[in-house]
C-alpha positions as CSV (number, residue, x, y, z in Angstrom):
1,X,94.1,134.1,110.9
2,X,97.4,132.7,111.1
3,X,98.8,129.8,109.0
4,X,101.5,127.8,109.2
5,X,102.9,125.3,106.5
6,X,105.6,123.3,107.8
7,X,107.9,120.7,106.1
8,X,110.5,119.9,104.2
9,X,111.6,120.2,100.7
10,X,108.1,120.1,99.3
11,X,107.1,122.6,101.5
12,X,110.0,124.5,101.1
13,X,110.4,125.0,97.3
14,X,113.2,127.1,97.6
15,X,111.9,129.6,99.4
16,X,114.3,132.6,100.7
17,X,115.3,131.7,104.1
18,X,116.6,135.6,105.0
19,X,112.8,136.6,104.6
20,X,110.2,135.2,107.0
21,X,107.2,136.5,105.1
22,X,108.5,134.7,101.5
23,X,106.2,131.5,100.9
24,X,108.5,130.2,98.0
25,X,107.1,129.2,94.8
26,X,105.6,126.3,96.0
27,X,102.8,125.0,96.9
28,X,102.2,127.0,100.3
29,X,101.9,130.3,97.8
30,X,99.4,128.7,95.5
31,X,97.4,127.6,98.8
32,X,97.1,131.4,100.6
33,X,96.4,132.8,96.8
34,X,93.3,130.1,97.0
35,X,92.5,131.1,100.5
36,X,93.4,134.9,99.7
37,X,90.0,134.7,96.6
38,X,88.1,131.9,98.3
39,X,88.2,134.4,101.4
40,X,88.7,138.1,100.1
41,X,87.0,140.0,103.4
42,X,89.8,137.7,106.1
43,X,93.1,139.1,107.3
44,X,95.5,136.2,106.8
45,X,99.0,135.7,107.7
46,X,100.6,132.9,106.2
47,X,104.0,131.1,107.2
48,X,106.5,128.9,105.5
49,X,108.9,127.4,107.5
50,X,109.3,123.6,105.3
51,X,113.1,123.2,105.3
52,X,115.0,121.2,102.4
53,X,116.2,117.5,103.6
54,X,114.3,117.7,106.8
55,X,113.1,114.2,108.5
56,X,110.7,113.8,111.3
57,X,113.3,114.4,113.9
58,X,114.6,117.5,112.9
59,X,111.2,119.1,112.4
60,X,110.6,117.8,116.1
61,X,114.0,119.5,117.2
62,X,112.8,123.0,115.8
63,X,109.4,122.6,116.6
64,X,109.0,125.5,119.0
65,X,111.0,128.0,117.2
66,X,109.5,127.2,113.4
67,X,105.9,126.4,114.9
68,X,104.7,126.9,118.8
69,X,106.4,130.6,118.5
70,X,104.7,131.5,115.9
71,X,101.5,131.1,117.7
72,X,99.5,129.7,114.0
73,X,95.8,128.9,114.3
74,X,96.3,126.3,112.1
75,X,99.6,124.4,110.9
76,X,99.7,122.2,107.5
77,X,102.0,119.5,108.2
78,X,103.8,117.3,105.1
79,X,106.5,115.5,106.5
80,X,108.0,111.3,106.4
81,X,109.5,111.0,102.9
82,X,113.2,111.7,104.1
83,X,112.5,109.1,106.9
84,X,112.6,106.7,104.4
85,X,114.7,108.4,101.4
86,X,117.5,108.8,103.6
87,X,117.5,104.9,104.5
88,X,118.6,104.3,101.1
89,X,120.8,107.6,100.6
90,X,124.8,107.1,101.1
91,X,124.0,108.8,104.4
92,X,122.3,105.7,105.1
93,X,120.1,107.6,108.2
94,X,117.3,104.6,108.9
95,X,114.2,106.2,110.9
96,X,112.4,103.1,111.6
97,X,108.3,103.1,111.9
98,X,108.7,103.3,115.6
99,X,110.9,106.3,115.8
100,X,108.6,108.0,113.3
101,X,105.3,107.4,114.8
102,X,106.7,108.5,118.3
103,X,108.4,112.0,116.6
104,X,104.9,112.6,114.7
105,X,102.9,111.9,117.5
106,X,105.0,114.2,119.6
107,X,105.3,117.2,117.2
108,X,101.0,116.4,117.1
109,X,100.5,116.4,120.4
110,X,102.6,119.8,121.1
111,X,100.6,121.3,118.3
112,X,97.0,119.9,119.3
113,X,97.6,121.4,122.5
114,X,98.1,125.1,121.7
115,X,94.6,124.4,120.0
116,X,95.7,125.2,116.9
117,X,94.2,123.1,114.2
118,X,95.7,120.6,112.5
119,X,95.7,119.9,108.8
120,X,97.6,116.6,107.7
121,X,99.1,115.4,104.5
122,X,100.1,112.3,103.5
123,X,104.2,112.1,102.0
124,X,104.0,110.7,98.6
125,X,106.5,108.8,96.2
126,X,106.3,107.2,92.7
127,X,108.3,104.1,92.8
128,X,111.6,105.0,90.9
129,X,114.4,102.3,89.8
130,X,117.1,103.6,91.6
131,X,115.6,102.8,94.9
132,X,114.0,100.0,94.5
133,X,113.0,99.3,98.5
134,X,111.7,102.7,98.6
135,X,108.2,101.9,98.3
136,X,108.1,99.2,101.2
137,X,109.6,101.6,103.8
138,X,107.6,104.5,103.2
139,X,104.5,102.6,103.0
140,X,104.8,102.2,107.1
141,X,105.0,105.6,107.2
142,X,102.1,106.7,105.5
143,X,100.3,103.8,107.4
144,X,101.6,105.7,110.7
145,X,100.2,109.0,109.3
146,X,97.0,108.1,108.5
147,X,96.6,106.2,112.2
148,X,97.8,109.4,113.8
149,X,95.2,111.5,111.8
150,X,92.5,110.0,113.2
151,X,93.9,111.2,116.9
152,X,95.5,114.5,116.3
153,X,94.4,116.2,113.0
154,X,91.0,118.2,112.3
155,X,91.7,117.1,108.4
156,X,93.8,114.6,106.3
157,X,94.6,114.7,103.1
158,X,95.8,111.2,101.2
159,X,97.8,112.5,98.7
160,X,100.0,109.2,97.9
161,X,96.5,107.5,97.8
162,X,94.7,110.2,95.7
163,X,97.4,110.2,93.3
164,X,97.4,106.1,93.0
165,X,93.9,106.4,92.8
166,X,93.5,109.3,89.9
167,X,96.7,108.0,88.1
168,X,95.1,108.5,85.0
169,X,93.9,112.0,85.8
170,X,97.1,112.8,88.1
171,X,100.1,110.9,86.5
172,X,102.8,111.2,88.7
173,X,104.8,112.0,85.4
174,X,102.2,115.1,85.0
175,X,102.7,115.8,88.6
176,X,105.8,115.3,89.4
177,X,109.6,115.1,86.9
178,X,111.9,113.2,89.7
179,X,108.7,111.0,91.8
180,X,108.8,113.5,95.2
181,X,108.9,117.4,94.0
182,X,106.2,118.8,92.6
183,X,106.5,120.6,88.9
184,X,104.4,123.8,88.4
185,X,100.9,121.6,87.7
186,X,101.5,119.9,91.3
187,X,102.5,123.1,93.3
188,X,99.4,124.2,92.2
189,X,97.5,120.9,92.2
190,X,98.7,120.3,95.4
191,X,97.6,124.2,96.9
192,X,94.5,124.2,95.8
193,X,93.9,120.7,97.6
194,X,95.2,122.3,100.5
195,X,93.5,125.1,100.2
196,X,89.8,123.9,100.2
197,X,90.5,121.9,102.9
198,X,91.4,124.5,105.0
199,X,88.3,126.1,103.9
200,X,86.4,123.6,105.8
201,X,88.1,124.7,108.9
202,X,87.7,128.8,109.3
């Protein structure tokens, strides 16, 4: 079975880009070690292709190298915070809800139609003081995820609503040391989740 996790900095973690086969140390490795025990008797072949900085539009633009060609039977898709970060950034790039619901819903749609299966999660922040607007813009966009779910994906996952939810149990400050990026709890935290949801598809 082939999987795909595609992204952008969460998902890629620093992963080396000169080596398809690395998953990075985040939280696409903790997810295929979960599938790897959950799953010991499968042949799996996992990719990574989250890149750093990436916004809706640029994974778009690469989809059919870093996901059609690849022929996956089932891509993870975490995408929408640097739609909204970079609104705020001194690059000052503003995707507005419109732009982003018509990029996801294409890169869905291309997927969804190799019949690959779809696994969406849901872009998280914690609300920091240097961008204090944050919160309202990205809010549309998890709104636009979560309405483009029910249409395209075989599984969401809420993560900016399961982390509001369990704050006491998944502090952002336990999950997370700058609001976005995972720390070594949520890369695993976060793979895990992924991983037993994926479960529930093979």
């Amino acid at each position: 079975m082939r999987i795909l996790f595609q992204g952008d900095s969460v998902t890629d973690a620093g992963r080396n880009y000169s080596d398809p086969d690395d998953l990075g140390p985040g939280y696409p490795k903790y997810a295929a070690e979960r599938l790897g025990e959950l799953f010991p008797e499968k042949e799996f072949v996992f990719f990574n292709r989250g890149i750093s900085g990436n916004r809706s539009s640029q994974l778009l633009a690469r989809l059919q190298r870093d996901a059609l060609d690849l022929k996956p039977d089932l891509v993870t898709i975490l995408i929408g915070v640097n739609d909204s970060w970079h609104r705020y950034d001194p690059v000052h790039i503003c995707t507005s809800k419109t732009a982003f619901r018509n990029n996801l819903k294409s890169i869905l749609a291309q997927i969804k139609a190799t019949g690959a299966k779809i696994v969406l999660l849901e872009p998280f922040c914690h609300q920091t003081p240097c961008i204090p607007n944050f919160r309202d813009d990205l809010n549309g966009k998890i709104s636009v995820c979560r309405e483009l779910a029910r249409e395209y994906a075989d599984a969401y996952i809420p993560l900016d609503g399961l982390l509001a939810a369990n704050d006491a149990v998944n502090a952002y400050d336990q999950f997370t040391n700058d609001g976005v990026h995972p720390n070594e709890e949520g890369r695993k935290w976060l793979g895990t989740l992924l991983a037993d949801e994926i479960a529930k598809l093979i």
